[in-house]
Biopython code that builds the backbone (N, CA, C, O; Angstrom):
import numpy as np
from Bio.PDB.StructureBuilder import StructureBuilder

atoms = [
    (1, "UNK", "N", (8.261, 26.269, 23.955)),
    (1, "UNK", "CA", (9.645, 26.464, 23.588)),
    (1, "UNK", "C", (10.022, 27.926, 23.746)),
    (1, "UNK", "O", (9.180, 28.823, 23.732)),
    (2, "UNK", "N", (11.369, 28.132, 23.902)),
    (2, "UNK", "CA", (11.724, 29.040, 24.290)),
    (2, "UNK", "C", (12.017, 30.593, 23.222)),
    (2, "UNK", "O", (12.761, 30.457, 22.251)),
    (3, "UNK", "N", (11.450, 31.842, 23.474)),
    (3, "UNK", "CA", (11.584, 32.679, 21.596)),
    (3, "UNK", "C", (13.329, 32.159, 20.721)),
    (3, "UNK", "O", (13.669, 31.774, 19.602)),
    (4, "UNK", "N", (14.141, 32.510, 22.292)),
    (4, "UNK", "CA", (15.077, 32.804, 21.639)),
    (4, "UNK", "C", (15.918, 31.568, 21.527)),
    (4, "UNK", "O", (17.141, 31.621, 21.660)),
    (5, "UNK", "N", (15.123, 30.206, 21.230)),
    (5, "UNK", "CA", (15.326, 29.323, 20.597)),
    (5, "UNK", "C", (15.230, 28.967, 19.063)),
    (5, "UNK", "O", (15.839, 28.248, 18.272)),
    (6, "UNK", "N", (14.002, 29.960, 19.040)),
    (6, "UNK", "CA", (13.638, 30.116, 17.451)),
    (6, "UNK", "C", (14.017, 31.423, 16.638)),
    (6, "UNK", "O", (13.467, 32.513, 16.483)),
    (7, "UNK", "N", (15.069, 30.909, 16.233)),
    (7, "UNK", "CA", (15.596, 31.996, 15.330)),
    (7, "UNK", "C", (15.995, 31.585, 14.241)),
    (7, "UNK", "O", (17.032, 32.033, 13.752)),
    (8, "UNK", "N", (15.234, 30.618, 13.613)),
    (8, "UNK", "CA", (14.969, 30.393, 12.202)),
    (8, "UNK", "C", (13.461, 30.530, 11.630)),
    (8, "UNK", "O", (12.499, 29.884, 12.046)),
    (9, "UNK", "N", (13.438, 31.562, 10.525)),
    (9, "UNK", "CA", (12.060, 31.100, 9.594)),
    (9, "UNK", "C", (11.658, 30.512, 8.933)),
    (9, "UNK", "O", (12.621, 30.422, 8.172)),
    (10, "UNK", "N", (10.592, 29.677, 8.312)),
    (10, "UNK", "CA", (10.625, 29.463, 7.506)),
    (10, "UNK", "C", (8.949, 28.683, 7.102)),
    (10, "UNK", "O", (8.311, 28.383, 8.111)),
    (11, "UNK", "N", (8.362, 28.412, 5.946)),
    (11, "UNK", "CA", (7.705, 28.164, 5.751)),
    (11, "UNK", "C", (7.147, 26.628, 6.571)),
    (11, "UNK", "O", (8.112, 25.864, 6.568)),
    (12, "UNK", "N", (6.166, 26.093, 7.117)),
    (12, "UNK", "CA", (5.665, 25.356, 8.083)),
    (12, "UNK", "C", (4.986, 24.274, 7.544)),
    (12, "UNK", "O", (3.855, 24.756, 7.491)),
    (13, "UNK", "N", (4.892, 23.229, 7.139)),
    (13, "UNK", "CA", (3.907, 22.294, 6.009)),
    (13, "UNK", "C", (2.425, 21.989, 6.617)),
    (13, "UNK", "O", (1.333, 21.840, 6.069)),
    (14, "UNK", "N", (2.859, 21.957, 8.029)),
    (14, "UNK", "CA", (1.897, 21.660, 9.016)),
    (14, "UNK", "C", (0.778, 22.771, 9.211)),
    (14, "UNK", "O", (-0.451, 22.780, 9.136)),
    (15, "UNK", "N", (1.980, 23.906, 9.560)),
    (15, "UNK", "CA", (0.513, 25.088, 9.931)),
    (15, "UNK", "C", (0.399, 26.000, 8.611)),
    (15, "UNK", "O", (-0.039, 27.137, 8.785)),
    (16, "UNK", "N", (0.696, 25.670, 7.514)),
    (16, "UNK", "CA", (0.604, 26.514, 6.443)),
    (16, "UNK", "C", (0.946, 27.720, 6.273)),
    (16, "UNK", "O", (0.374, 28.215, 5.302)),
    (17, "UNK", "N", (2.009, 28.777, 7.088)),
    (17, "UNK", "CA", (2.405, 29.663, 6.766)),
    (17, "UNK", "C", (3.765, 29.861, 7.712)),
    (17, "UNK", "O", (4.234, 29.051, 8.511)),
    (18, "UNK", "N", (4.107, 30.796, 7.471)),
    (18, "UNK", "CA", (5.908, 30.874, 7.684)),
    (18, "UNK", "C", (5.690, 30.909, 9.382)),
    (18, "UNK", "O", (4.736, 31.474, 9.916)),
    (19, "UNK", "N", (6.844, 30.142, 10.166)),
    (19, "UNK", "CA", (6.661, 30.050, 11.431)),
    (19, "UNK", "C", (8.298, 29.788, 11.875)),
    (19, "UNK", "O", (9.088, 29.307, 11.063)),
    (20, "UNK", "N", (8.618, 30.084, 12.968)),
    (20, "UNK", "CA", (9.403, 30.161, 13.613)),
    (20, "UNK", "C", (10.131, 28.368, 13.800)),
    (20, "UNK", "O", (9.507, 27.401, 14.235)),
    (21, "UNK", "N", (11.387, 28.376, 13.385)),
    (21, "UNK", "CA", (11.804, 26.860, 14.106)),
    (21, "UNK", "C", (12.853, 27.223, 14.370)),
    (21, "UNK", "O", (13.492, 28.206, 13.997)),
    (22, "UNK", "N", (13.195, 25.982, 15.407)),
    (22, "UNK", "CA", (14.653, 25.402, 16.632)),
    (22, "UNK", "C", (15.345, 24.841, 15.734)),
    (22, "UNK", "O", (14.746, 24.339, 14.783)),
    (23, "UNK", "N", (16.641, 24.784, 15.793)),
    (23, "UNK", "CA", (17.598, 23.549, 15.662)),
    (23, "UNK", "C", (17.845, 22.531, 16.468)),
    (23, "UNK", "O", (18.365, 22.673, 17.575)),
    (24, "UNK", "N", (17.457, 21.312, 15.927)),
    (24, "UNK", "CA", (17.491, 20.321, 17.445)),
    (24, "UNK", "C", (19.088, 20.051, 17.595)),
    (24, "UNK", "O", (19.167, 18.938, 18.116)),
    (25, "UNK", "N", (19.915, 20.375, 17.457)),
    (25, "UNK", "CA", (21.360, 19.962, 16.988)),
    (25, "UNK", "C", (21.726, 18.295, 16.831)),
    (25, "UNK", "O", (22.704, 17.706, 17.290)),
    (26, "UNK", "N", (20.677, 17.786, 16.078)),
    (26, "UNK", "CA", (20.112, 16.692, 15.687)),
    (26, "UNK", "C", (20.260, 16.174, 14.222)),
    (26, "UNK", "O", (19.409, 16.652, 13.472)),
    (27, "UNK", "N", (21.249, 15.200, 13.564)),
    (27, "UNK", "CA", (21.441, 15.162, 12.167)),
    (27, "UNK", "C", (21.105, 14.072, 11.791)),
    (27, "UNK", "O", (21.532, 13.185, 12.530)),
    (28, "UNK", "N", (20.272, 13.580, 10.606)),
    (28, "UNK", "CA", (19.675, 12.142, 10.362)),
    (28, "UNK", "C", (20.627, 12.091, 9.541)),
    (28, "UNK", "O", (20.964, 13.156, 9.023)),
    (29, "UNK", "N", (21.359, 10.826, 9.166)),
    (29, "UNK", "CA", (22.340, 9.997, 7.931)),
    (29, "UNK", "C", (21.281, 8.910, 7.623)),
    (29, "UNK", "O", (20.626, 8.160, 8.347)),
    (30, "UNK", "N", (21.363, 9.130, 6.054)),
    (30, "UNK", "CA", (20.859, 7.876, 5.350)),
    (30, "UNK", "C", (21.539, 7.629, 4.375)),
    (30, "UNK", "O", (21.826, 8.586, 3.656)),
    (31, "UNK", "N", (22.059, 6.207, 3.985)),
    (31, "UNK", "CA", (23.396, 5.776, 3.352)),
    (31, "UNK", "C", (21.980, 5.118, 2.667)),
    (31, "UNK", "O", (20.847, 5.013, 3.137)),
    (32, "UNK", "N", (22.610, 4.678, 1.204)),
    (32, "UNK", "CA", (21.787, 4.071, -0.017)),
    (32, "UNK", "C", (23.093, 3.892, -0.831)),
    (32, "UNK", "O", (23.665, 4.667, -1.597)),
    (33, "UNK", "N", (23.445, 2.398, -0.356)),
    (33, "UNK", "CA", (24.264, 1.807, -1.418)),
    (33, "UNK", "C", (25.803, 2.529, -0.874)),
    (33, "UNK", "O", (26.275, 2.843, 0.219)),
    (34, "UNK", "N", (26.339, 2.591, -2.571)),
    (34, "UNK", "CA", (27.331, 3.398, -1.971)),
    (34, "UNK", "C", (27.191, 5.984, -1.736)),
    (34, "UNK", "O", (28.001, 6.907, -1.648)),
    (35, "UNK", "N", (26.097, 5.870, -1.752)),
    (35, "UNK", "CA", (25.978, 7.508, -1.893)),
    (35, "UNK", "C", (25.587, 7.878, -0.231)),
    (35, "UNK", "O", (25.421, 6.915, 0.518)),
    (36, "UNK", "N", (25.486, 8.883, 0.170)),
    (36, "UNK", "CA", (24.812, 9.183, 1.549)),
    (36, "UNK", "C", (24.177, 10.256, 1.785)),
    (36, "UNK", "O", (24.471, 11.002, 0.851)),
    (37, "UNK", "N", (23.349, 10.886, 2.607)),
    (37, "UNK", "CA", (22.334, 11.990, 2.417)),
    (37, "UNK", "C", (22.678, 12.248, 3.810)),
    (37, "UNK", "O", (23.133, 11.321, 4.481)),
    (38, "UNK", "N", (22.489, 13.563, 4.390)),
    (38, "UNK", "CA", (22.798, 14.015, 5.619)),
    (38, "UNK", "C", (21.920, 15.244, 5.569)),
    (38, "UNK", "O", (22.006, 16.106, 4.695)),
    (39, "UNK", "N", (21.087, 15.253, 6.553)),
    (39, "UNK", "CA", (20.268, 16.491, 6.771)),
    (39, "UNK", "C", (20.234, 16.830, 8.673)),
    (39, "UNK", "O", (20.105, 15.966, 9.541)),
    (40, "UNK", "N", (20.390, 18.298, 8.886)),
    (40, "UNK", "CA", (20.230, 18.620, 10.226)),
    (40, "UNK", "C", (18.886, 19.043, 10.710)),
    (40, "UNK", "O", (18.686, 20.252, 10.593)),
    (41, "UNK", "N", (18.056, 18.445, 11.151)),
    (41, "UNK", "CA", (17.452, 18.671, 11.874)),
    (41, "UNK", "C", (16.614, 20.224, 12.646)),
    (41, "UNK", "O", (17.261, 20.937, 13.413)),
    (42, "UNK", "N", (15.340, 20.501, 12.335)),
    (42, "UNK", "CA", (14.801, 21.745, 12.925)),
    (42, "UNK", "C", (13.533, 21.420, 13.147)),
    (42, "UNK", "O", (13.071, 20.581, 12.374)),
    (43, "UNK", "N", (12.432, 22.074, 14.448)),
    (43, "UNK", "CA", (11.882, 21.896, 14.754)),
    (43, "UNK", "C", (10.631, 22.993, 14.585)),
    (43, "UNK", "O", (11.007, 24.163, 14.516)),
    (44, "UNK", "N", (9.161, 22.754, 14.508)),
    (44, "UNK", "CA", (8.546, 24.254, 14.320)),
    (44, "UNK", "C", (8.017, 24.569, 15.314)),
    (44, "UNK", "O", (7.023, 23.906, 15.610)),
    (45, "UNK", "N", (8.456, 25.762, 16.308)),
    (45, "UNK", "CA", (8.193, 26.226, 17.236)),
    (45, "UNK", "C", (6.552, 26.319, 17.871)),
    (45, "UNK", "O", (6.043, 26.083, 18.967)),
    (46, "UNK", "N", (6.152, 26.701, 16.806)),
    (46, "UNK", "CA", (4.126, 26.115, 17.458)),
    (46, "UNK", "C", (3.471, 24.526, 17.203)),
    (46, "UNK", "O", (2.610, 23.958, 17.875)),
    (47, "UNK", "N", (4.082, 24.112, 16.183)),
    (47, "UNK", "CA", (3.213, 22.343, 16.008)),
    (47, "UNK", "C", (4.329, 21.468, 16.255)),
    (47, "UNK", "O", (3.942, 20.450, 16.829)),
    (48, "UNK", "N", (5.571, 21.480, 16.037)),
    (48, "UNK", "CA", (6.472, 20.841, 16.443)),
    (48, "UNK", "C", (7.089, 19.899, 15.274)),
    (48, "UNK", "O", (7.716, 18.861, 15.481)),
    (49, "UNK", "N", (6.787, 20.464, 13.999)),
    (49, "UNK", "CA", (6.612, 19.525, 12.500)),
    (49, "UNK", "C", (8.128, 19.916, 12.481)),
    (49, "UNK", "O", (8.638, 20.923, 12.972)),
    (50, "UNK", "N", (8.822, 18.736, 11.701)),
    (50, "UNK", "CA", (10.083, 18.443, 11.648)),
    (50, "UNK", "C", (10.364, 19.378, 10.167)),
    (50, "UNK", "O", (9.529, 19.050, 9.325)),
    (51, "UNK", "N", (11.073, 20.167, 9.791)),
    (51, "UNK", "CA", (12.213, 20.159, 8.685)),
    (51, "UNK", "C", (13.190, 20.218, 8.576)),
    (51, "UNK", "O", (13.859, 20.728, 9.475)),
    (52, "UNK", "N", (13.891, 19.640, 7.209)),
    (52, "UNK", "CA", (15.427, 19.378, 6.978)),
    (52, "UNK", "C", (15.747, 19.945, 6.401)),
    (52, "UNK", "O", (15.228, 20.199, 5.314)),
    (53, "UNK", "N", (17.140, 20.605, 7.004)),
    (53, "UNK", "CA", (18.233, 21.336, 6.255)),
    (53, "UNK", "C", (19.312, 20.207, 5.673)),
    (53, "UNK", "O", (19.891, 19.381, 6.379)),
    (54, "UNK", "N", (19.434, 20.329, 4.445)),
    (54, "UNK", "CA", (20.166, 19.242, 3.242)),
    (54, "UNK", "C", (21.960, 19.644, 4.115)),
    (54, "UNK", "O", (22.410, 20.780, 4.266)),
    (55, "UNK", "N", (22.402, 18.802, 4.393)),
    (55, "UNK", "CA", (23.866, 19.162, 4.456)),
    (55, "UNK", "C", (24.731, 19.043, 3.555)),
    (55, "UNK", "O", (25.526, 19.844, 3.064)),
    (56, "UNK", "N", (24.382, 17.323, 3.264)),
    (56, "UNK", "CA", (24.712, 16.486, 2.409)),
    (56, "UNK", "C", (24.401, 15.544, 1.378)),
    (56, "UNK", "O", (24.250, 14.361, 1.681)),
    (57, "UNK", "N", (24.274, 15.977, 0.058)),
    (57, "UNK", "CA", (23.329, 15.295, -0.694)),
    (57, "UNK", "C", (23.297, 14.149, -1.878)),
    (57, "UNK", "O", (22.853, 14.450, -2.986)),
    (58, "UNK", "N", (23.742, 12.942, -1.624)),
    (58, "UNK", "CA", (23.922, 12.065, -2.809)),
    (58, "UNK", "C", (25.380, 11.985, -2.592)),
    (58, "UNK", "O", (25.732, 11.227, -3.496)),
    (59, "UNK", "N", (26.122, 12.218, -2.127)),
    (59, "UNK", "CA", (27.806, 11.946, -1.960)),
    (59, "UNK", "C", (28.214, 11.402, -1.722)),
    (59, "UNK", "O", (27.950, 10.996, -0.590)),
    (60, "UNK", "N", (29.230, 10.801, -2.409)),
    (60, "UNK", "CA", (29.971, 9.360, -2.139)),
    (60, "UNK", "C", (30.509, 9.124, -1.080)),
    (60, "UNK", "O", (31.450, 9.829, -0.715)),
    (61, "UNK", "N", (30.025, 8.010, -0.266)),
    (61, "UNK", "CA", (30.520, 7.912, 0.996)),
    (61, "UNK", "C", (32.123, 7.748, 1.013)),
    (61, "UNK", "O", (32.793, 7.994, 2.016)),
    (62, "UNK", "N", (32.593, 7.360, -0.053)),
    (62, "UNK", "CA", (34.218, 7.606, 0.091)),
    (62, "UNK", "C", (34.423, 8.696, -0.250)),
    (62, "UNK", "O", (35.591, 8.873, -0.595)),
    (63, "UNK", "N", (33.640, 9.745, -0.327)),
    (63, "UNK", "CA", (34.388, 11.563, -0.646)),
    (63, "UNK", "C", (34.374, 11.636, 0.941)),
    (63, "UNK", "O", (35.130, 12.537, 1.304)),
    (64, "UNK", "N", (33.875, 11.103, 1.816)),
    (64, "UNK", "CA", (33.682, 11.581, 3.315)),
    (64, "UNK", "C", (34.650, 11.318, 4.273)),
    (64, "UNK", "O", (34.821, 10.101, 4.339)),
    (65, "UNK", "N", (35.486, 12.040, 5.182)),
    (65, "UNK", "CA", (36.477, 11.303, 6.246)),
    (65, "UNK", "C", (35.887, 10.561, 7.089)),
    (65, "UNK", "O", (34.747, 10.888, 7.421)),
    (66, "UNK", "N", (36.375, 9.600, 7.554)),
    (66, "UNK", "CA", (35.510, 8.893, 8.358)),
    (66, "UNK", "C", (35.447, 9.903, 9.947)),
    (66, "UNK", "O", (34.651, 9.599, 10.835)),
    (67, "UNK", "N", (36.046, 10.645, 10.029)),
    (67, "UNK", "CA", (36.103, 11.543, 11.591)),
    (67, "UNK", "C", (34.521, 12.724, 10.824)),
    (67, "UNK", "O", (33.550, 12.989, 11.533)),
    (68, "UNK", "N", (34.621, 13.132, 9.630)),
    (68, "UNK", "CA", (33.369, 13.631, 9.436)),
    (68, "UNK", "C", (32.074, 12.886, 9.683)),
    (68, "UNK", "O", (31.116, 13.389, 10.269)),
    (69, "UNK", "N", (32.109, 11.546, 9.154)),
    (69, "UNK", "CA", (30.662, 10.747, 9.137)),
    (69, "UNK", "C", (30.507, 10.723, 10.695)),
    (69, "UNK", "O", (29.570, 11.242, 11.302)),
    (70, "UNK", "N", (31.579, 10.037, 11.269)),
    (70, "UNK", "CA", (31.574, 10.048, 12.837)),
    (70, "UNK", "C", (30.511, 11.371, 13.392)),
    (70, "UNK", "O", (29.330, 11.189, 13.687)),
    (71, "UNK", "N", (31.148, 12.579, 13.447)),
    (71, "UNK", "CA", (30.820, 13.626, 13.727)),
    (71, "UNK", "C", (29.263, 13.579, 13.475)),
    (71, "UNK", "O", (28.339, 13.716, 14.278)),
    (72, "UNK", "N", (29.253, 13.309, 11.918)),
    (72, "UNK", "CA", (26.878, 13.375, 11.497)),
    (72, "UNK", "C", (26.469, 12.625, 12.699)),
    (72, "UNK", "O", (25.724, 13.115, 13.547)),
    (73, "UNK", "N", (27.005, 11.320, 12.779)),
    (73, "UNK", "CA", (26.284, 10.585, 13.687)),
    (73, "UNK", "C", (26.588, 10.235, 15.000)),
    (73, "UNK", "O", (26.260, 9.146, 15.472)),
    (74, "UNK", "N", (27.269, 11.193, 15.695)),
    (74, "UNK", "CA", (27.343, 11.579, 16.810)),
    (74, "UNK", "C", (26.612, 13.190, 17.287)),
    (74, "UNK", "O", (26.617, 13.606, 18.445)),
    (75, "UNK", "N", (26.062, 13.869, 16.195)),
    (75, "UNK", "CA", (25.862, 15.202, 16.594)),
    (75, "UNK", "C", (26.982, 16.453, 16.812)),
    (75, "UNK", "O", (26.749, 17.435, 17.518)),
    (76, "UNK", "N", (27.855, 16.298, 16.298)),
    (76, "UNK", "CA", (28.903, 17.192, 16.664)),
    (76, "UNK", "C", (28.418, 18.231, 17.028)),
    (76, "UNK", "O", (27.350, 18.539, 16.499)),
    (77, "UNK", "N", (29.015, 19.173, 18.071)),
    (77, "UNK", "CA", (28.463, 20.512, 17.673)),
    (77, "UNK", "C", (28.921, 21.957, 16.777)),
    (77, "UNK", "O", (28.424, 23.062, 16.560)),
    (78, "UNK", "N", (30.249, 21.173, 16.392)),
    (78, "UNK", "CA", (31.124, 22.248, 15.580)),
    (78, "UNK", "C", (30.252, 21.818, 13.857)),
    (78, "UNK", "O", (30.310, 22.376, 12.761)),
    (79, "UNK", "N", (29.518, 20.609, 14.340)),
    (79, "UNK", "CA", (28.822, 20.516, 12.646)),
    (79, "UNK", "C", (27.817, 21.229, 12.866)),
    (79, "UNK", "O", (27.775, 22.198, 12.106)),
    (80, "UNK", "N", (26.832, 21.154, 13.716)),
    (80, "UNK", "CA", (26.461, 21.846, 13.858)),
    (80, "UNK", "C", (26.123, 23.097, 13.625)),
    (80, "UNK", "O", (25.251, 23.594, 12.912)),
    (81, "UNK", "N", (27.102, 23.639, 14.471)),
    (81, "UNK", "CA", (27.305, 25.088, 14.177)),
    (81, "UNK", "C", (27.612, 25.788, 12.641)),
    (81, "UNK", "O", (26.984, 26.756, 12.213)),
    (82, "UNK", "N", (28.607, 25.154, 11.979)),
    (82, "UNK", "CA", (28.828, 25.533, 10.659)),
    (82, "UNK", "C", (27.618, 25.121, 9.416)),
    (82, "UNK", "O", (27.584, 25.430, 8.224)),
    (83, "UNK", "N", (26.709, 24.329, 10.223)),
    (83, "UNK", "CA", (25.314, 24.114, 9.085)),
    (83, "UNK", "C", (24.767, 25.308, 9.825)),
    (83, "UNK", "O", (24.208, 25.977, 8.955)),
    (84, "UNK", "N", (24.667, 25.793, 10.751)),
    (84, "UNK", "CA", (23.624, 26.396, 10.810)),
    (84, "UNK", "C", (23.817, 28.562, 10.348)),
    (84, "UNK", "O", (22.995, 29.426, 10.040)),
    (85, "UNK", "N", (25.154, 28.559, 10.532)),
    (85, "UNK", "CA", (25.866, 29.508, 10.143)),
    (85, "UNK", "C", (25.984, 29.808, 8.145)),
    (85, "UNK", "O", (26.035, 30.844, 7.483)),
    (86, "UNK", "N", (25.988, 28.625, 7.836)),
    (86, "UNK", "CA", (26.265, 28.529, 6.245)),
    (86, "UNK", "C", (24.701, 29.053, 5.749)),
    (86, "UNK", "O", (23.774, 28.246, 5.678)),
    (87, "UNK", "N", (24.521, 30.604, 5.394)),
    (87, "UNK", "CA", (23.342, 31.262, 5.193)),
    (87, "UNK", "C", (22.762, 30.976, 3.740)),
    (87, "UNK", "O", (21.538, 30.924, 3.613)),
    (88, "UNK", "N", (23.417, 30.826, 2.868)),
    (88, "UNK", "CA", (23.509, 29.647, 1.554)),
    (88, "UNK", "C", (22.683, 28.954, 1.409)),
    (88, "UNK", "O", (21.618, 29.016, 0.794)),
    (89, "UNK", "N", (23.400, 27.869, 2.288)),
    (89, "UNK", "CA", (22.365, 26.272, 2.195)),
    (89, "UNK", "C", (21.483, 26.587, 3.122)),
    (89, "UNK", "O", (20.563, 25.818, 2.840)),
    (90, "UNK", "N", (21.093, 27.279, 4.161)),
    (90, "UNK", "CA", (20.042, 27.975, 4.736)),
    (90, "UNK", "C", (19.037, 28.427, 3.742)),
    (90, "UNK", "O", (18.044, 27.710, 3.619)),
    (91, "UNK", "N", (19.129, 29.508, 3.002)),
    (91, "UNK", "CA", (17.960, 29.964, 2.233)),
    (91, "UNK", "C", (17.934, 29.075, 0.844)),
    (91, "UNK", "O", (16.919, 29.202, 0.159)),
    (92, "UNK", "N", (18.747, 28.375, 0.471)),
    (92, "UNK", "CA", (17.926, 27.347, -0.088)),
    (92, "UNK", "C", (17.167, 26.379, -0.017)),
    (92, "UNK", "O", (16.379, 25.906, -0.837)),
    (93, "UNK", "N", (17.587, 25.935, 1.592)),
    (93, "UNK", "CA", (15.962, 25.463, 2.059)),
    (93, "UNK", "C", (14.919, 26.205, 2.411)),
    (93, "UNK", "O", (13.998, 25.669, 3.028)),
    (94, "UNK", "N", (14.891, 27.021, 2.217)),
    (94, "UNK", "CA", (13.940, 28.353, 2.560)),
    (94, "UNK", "C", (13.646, 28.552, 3.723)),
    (94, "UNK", "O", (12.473, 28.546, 4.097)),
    (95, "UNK", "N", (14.952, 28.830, 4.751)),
    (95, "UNK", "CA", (15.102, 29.082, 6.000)),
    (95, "UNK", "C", (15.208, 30.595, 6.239)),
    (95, "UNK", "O", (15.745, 30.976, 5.199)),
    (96, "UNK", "N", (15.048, 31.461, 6.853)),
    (96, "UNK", "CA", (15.552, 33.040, 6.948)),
    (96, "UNK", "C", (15.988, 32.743, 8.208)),
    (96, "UNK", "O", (15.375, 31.897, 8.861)),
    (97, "UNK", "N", (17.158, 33.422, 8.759)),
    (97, "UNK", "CA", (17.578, 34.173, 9.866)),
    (97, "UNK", "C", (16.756, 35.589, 10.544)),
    (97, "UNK", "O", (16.694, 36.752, 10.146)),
    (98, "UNK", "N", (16.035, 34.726, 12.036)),
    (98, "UNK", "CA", (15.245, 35.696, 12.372)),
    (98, "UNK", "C", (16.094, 36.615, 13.243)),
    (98, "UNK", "O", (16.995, 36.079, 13.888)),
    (99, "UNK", "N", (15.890, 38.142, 13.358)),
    (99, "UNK", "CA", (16.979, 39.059, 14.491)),
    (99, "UNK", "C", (15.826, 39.002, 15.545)),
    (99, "UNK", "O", (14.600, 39.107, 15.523)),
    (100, "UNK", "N", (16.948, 38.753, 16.622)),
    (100, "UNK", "CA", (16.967, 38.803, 17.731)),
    (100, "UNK", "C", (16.656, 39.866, 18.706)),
    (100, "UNK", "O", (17.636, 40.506, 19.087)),
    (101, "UNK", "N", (15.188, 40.289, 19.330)),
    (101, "UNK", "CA", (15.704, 41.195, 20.165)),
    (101, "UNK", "C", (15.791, 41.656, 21.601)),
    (101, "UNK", "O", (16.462, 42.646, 21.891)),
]
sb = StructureBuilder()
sb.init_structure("model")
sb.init_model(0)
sb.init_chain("A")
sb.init_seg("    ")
for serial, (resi, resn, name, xyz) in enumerate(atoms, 1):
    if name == "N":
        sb.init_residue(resn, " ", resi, " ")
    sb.init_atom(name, np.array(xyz, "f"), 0.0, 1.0, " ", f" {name:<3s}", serial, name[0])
structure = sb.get_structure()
């Protein structure tokens, strides 16, 4: 994979210490009942072990527009972009923003 693909950090479950991951611009939806969970997708640049950034957590699928749900499960890329920009819900999954050089 490519460096300047990986410009997220973060701790690795697989290789046991902090490692570089991709964004696949890739979002899993899982609906349970009436609530829904939405996480985007990242990849770890040396083993390839999946983690999730929480977008959306336990929320009533009627708090959601239906042009938003559309969007999770089509991949938007303007969703995308604003999960991956929102530095917030980033380091609370214990993601860092790596600089670029």
């Amino acid at each position: 994979m490519a460096t300047e693909d990986c410009q997220f950090e973060r701790r690795c479950q697989r290789c046991r210490c902090r490692r570089c991951f991709r964004c696949t611009s890739k979002f899993r939806v899982n609906a349970n009942g009436k609530s829904i969970d939405v996480w985007l997708l990242f990849d770890c640049c040396s083993c390839g072990a999946t983690a999730k950034l929480p977008v959306l957590d336990r929320v009533a699928v009627s708090k959601i527009s239906r042009a938003r749900l559309h969007a999770f499960e089509t991949n938007d890329t303007g969703e995308v972009t604003a999960a991956t920009r929102d530095v917030a819900q980033l380091r609370h999954a214990g993601f860092t923003i790596r600089k670029l050089v």
